[in-house]
VOPAGU-2260 file (C-alpha; in pm, 1 decimal, decimal comma):
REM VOPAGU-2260
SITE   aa  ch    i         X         Y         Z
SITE  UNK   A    0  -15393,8   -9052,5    -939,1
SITE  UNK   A    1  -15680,7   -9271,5    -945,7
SITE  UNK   A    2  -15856,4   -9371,4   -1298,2
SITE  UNK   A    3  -16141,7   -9089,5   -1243,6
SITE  UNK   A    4  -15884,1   -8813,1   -1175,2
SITE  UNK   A    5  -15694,2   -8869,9   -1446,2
SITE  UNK   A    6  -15947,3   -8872,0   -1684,4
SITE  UNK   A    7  -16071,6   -8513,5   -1546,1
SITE  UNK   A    8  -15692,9   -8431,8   -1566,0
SITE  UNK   A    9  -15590,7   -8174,6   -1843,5
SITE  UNK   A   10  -15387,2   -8326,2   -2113,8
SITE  UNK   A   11  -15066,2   -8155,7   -2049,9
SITE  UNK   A   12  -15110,3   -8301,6   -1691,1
SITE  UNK   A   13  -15132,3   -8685,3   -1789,3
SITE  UNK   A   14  -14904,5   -8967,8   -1867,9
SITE  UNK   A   15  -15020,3   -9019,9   -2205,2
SITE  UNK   A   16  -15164,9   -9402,5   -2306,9
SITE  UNK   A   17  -15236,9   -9359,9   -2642,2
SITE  UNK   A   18  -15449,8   -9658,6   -2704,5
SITE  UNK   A   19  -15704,7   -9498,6   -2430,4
SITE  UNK   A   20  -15705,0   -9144,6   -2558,3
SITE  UNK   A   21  -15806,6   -9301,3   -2919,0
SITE  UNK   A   22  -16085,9   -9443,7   -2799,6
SITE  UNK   A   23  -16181,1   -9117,5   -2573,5
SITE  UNK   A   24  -16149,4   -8928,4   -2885,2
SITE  UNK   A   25  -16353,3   -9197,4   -3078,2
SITE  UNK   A   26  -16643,6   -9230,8   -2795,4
SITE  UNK   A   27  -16661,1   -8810,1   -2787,0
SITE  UNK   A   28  -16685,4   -8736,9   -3125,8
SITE  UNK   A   29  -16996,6   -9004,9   -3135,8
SITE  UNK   A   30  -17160,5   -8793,6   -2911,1
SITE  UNK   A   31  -17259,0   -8561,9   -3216,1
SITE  UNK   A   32  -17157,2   -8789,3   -3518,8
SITE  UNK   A   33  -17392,3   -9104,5   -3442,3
SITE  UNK   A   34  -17423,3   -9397,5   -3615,1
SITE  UNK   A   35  -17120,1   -9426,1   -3810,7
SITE  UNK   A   36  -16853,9   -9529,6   -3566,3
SITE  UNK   A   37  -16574,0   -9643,1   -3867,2
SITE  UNK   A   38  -16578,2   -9324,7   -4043,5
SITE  UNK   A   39  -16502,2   -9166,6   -3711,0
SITE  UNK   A   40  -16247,7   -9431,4   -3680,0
SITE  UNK   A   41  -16081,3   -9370,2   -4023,7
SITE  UNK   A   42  -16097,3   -8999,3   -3984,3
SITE  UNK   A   43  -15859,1   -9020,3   -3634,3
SITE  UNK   A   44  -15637,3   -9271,9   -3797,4
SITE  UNK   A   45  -15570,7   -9009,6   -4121,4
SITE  UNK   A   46  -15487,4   -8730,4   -3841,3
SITE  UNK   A   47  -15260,5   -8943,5   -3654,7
SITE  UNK   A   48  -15105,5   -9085,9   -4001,0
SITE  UNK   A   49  -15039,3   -8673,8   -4099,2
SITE  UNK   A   50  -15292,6   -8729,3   -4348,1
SITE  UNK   A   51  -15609,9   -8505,0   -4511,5
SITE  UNK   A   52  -15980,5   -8672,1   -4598,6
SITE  UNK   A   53  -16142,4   -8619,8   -4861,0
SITE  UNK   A   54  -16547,7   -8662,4   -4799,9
SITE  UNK   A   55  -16727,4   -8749,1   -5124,2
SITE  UNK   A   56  -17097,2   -8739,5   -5041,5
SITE  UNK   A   57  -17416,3   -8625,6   -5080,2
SITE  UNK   A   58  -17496,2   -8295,7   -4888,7
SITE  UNK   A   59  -17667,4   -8320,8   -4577,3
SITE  UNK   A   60  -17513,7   -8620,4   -4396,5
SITE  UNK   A   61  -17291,7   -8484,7   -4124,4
SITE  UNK   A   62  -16961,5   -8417,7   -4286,9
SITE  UNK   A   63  -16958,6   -8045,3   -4122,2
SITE  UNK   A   64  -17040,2   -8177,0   -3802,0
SITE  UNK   A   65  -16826,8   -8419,3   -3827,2
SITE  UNK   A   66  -16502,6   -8201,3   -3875,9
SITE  UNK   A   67  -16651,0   -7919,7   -3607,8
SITE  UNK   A   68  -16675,9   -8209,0   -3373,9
SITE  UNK   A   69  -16314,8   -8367,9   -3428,3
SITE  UNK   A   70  -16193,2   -7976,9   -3390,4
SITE  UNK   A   71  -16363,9   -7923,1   -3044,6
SITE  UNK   A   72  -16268,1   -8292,4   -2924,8
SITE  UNK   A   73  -15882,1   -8253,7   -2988,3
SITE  UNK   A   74  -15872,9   -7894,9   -2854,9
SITE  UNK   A   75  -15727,4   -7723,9   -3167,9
SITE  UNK   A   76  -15828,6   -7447,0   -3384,8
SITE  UNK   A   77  -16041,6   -7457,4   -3717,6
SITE  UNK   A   78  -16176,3   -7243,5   -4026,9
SITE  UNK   A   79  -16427,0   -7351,5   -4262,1
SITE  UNK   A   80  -16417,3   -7195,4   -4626,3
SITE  UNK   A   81  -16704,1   -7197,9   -4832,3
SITE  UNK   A   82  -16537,5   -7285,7   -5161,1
SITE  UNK   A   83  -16677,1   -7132,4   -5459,3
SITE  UNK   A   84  -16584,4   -7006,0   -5850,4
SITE  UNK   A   85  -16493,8   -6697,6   -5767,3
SITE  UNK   A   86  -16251,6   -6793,1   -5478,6
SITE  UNK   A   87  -15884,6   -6662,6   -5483,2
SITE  UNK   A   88  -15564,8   -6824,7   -5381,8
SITE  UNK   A   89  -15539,1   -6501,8   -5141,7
SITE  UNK   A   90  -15918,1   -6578,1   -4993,8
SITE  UNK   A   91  -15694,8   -6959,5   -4856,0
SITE  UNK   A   92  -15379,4   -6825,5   -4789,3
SITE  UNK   A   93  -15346,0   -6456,6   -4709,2
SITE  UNK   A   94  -15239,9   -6157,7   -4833,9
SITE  UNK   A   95  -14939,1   -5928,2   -4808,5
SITE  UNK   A   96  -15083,8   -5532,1   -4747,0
SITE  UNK   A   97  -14940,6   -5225,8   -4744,5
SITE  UNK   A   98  -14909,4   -5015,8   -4433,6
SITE  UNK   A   99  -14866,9   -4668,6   -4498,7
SITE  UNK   A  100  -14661,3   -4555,1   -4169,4
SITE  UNK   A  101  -14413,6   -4887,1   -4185,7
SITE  UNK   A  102  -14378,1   -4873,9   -4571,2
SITE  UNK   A  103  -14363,9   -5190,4   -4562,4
SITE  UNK   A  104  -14583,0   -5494,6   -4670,9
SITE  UNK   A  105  -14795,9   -5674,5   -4377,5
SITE  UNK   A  106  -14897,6   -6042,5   -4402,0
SITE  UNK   A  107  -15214,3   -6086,7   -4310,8
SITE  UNK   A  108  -15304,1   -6434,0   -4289,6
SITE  UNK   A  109  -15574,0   -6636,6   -4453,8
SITE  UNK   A  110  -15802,9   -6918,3   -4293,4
SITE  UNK   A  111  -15564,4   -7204,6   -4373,9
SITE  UNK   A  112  -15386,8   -7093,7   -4093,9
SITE  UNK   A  113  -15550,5   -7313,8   -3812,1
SITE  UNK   A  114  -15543,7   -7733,3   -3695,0
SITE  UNK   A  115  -15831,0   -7858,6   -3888,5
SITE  UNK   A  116  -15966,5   -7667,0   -4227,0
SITE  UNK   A  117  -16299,2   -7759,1   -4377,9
SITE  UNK   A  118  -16290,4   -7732,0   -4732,3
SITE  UNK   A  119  -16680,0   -7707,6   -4814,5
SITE  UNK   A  120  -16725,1   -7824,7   -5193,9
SITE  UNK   A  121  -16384,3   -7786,5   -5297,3
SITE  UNK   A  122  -16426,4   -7902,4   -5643,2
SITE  UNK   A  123  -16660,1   -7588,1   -5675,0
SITE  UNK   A  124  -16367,4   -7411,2   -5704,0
SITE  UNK   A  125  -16132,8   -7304,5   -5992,9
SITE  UNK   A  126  -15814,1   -7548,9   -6033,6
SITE  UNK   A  127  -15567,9   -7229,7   -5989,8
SITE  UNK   A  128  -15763,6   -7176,3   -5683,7
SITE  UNK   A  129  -15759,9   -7519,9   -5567,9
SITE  UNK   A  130  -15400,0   -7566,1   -5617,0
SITE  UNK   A  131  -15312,1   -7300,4   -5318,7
SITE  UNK   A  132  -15363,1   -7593,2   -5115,0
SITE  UNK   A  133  -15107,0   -7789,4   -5276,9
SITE  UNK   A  134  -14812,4   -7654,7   -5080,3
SITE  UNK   A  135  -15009,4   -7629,0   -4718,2
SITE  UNK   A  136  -15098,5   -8014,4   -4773,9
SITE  UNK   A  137  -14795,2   -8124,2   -4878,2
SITE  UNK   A  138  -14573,7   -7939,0   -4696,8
SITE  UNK   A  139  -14724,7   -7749,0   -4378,8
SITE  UNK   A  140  -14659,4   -7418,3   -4474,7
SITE  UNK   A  141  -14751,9   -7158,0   -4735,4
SITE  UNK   A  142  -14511,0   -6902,5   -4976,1
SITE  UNK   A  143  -14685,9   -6496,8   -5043,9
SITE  UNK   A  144  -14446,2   -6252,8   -5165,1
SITE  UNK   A  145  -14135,4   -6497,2   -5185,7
SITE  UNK   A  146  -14176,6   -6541,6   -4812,2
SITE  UNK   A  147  -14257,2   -6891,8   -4615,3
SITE  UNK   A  148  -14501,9   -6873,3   -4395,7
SITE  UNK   A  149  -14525,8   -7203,5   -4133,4
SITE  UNK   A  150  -14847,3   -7382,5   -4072,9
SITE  UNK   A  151  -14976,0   -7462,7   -3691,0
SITE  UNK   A  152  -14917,6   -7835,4   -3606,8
SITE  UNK   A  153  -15113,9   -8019,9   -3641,4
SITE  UNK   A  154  -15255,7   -7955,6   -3935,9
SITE  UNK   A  155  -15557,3   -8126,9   -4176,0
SITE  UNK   A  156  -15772,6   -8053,6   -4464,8
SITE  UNK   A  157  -16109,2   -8238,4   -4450,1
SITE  UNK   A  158  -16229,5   -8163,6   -4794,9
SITE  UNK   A  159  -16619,3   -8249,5   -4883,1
SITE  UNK   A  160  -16757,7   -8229,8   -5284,1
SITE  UNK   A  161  -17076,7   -8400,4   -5426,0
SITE  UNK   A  162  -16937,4   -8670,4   -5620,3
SITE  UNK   A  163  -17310,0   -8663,0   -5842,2
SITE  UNK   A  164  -17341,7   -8278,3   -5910,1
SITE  UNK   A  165  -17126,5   -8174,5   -6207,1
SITE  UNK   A  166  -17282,9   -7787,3   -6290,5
SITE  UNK   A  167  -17029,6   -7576,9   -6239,9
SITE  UNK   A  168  -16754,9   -7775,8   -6101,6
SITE  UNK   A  169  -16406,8   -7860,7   -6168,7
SITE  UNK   A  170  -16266,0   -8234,7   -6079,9
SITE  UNK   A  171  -15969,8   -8243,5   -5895,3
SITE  UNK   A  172  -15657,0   -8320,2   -6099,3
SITE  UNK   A  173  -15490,2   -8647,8   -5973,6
SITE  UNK   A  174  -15208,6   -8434,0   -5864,5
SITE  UNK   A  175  -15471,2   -8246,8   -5571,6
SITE  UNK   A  176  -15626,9   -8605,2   -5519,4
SITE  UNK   A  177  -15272,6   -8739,5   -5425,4
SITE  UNK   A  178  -15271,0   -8548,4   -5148,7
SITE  UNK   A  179  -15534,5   -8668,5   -4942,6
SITE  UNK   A  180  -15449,1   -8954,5   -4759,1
SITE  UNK   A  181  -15822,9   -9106,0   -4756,4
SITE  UNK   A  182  -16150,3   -9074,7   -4939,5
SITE  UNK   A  183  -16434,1   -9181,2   -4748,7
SITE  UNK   A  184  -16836,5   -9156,4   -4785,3
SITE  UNK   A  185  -17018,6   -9077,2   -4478,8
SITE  UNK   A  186  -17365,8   -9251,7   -4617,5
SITE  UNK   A  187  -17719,1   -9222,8   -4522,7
SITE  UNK   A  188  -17717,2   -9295,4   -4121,9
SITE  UNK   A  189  -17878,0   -9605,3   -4011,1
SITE  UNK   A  190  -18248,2   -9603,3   -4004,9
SITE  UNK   A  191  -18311,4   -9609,7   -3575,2
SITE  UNK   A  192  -18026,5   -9361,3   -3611,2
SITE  UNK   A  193  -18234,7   -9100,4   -3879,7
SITE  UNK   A  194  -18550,8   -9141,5   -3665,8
SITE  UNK   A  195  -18380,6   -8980,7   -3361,4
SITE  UNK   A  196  -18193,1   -8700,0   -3553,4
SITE  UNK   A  197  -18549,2   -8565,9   -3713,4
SITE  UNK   A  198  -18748,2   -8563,4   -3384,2
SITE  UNK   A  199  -18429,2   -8414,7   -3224,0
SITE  UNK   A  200  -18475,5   -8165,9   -3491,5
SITE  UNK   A  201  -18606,2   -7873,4   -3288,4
SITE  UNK   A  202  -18287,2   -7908,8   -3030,3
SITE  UNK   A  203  -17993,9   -7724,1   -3242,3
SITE  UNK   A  204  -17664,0   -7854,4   -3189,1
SITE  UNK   A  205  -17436,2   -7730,2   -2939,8
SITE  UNK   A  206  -17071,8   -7858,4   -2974,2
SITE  UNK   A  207  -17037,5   -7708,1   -2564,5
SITE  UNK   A  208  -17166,7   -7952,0   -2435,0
SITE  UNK   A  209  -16867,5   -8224,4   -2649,3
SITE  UNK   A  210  -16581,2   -8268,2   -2402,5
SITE  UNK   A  211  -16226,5   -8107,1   -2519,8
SITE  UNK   A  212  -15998,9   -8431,9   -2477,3
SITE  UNK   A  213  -15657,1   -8392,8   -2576,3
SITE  UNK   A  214  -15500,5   -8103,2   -2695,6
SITE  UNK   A  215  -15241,9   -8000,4   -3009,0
SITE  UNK   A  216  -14896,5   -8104,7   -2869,6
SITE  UNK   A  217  -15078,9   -8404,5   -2719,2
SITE  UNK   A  218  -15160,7   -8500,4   -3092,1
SITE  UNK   A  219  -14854,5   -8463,2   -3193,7
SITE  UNK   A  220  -14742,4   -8729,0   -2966,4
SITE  UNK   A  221  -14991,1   -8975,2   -3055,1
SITE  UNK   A  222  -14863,9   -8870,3   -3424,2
SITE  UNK   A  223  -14469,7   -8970,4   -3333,8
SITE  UNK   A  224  -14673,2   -9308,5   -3133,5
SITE  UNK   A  225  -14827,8   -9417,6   -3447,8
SITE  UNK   A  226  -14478,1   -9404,3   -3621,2
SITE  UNK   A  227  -14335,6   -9624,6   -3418,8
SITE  UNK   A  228  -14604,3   -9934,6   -3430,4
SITE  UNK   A  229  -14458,8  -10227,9   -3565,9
SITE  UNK   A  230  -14524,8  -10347,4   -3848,6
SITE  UNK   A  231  -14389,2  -10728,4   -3965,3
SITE  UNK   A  232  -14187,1  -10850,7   -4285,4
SITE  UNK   A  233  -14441,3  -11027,4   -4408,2
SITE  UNK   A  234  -14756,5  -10779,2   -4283,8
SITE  UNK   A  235  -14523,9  -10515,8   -4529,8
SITE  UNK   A  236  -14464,8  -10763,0   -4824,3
SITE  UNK   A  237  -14903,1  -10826,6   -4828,5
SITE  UNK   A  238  -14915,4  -10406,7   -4841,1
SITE  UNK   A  239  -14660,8  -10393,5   -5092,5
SITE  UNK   A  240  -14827,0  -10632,9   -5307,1
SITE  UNK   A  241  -15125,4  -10472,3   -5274,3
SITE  UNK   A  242  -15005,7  -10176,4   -5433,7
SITE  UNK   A  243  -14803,4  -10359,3   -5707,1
SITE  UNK   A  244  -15154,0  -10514,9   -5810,4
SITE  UNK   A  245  -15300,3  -10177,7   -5863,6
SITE  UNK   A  246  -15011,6  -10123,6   -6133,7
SITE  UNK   A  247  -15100,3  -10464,2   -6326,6
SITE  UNK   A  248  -15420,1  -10484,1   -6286,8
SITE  UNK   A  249  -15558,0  -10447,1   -6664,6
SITE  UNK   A  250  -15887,8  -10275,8   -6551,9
SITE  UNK   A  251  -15690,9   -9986,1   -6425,5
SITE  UNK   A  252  -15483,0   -9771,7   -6638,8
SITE  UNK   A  253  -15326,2   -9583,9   -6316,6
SITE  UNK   A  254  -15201,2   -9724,3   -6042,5
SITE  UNK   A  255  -15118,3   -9623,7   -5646,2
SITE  UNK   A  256  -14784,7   -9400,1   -5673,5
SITE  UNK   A  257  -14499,7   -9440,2   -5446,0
SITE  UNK   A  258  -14589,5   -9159,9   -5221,4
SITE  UNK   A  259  -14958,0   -9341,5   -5209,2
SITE  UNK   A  260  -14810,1   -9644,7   -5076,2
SITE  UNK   A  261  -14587,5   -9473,9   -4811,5
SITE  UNK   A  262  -14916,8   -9311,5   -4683,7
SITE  UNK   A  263  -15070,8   -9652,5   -4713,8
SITE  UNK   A  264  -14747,5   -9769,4   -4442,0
SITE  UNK   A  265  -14836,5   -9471,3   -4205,1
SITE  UNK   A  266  -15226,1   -9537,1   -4276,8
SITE  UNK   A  267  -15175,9   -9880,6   -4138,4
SITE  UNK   A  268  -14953,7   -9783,3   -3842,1
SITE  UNK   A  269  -15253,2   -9526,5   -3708,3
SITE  UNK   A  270  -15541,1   -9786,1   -3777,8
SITE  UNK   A  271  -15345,2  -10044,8   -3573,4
SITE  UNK   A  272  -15305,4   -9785,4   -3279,1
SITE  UNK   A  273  -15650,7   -9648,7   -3305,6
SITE  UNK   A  274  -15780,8   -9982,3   -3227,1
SITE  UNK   A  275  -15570,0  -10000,3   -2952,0
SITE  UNK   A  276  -15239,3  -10253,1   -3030,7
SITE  UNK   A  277  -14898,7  -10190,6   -3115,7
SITE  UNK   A  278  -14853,5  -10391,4   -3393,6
SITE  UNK   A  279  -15029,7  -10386,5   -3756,2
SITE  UNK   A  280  -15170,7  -10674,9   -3915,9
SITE  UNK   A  281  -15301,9  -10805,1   -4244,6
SITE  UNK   A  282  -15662,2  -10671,0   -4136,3
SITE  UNK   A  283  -15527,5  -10296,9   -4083,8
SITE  UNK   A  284  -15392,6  -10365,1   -4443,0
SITE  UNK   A  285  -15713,4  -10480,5   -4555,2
SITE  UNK   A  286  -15932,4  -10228,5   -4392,3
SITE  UNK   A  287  -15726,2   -9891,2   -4540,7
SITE  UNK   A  288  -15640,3  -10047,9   -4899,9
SITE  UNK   A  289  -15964,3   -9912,2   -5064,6
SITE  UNK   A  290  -15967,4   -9547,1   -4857,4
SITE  UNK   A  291  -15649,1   -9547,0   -4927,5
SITE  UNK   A  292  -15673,1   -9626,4   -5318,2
SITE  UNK   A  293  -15987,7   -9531,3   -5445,8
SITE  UNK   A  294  -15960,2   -9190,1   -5553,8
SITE  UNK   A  295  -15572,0   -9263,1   -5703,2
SITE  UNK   A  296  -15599,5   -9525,2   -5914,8
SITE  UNK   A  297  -15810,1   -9527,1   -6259,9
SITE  UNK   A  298  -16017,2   -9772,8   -6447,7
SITE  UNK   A  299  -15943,8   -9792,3   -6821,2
SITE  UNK   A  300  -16085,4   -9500,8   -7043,0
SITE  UNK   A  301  -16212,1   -9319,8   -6736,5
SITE  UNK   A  302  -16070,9   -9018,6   -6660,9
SITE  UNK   A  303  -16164,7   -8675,6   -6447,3
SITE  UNK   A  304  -16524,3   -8658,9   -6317,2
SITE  UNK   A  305  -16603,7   -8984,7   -6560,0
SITE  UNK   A  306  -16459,3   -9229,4   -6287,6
SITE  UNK   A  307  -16741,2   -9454,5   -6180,2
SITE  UNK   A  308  -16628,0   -9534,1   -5794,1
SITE  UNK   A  309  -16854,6   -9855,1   -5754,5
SITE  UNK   A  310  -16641,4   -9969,8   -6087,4
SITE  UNK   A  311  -16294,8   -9848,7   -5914,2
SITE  UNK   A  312  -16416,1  -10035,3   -5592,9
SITE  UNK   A  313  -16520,6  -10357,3   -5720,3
SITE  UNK   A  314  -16164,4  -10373,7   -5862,5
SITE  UNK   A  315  -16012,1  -10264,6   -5552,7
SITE  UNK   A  316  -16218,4  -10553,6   -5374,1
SITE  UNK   A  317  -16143,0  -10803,6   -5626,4
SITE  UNK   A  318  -15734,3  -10724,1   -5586,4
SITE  UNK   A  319  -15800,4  -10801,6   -5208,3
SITE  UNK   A  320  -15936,2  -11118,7   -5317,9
SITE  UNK   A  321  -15705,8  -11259,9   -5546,3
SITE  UNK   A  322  -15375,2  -11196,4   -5294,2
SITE  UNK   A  323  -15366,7  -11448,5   -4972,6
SITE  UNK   A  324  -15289,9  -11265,1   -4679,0
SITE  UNK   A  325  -14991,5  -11360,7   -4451,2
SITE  UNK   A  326  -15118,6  -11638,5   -4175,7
């Protein structure tokens, strides 16, 4: 099969290279998310590290288009919920209903039951509401009624909130924040960028024309790839001291937990592989340390929605600073 067939070639049809359906993924996704090729970057490497993102941004920037994008490109299915205060657990999760002629309850499943979940404005939710996604995140599957219900694989949360509105929101508890594996801000796009999205205004976007890629068991396999990439003694030791830093560091009162770190390990793996090698080095440790720690860790006397992130970053940049990384 030459190089042209096999790119037209369905996914189940292929011998997989994973290095070269990254960047396919990557260069697709661009097609409708310009100008901001790293938070495409970081996104991929949290799905193939069996992690969730958590977009703190302003409105207006791309975040939807961004998740409806990665959905089309990797061939799975997705839900957006609107979250707001009046929200129930059983508006995420489903609901167990009563048929009359069975006598028996009927589980009819909620919107979290799909690949890639947008979570519009989470914090606008209540935390009773927000913590239905505890168990989904954490463990891929959902309880109603006493009964488990398994979640399709694979399966992410891209969450979005407005980190400067606070009327009528609730911050997430560092137990919810824990379980996204990266926060990232989308930004303004460049300025050359802008210019062509506002006199493309009158042209409405049509994800039909973004290419379908790869599809949900051949993520999967780029998931159990990205677990195997190797990652050195000493490129381990530089992560691990990372995260010991975050502990002693007197400008923050919490540091990264041991479940942070572990995702930091995977985070690493699938940042190495999305930029197509099969090792990890010090840079992939550098370049996921603040995604990675920014919305765990907190600065002395801040707390909740009072966490100033340029304050939390500047120490996060200054721990990079102060430990050498392995030659």
């Amino acid at each position: 099969m030459n190089a042209h067939a096999a790119e037209l070639a369905p996914a189940s049809q292929r011998t997989l290279d994973p290095a070269a359906v990254c960047a396919d993924i990557v260069r697709e996704v661009e097609r409708v998310f310009r100008g901001n090729r790293r938070a495409v970057q970081l996104v991929l490497t949290a799905i193939l590290a069996r992690g969730h993102v958590l977009f703190e941004d302003v409105p207006g920037v791309g975040k939807t288009t961004l998740a409806r994008a990665f959905a089309r490109v990797l061939g799975v299915t997705h839900n957006r919920i609107q979250f707001a205060s009046d929200l129930m657990p059983a508006d995420i999760v489903g609901v167990g209903i009563f048929d009359q002629d069975s006598r028996q309850f009927e589980f009819k499943a909620g919107p979290i039951f799909c690949n890639v979940l947008l979570a519009d404005e989470i914090n606008r939710t209540t935390p009773r509401t927000q913590s239905a996604l505890l168990e989904a995140m954490a463990e891929y599957h959902v309880t109603v009624d006493g009964t488990t219900h398994r979640l399709e694989q694979p399966f992410i949360v891209l969450a979005t909130q407005n980190p400067r509105e606070f009327h009528g929101t609730y911050p997430l508890p560092e137990s919810q924040l824990d379980r996204f594996l990266l926060r990232l801000s989308v930004g303004y796009p460049g300025g050359a960028i802008e210019r062509q999205l506002i006199r493309e205004h009158g042209a409405p976007l049509s994800l039909d024309a973004v290419r379908v890629v790869t599809s949900p068991a051949e993520i999967q396999a780029l998931v159990k790839t990205a677990g195997t990439i190797h990652v050195s003694d000493e490129v381990l030791d530089y992560l691990h001291q990372l995260v010991e830093a975050t502990r002693s560091n007197r400008q923050l009162e919490l540091g990264l937990s041991t479940r942070a770190a572990i995702g930091f390990y995977r985070a690493v793996q699938a940042h190495a592989l999305v930029d197509g090698r099969k090792f990890a080095t010090p840079d992939d440790v550098r370049a996921m340390f603040v995604p990675i720690a920014a919305h765990r860790v907190i600065p002395i006397g801040g707390a909740g929605g009072s966490v100033d992130r340029a304050q939390v970053e500047a120490t996060l940049q200054g721990i990079i600073e102060s430990i050498a990384p392995p030659a």
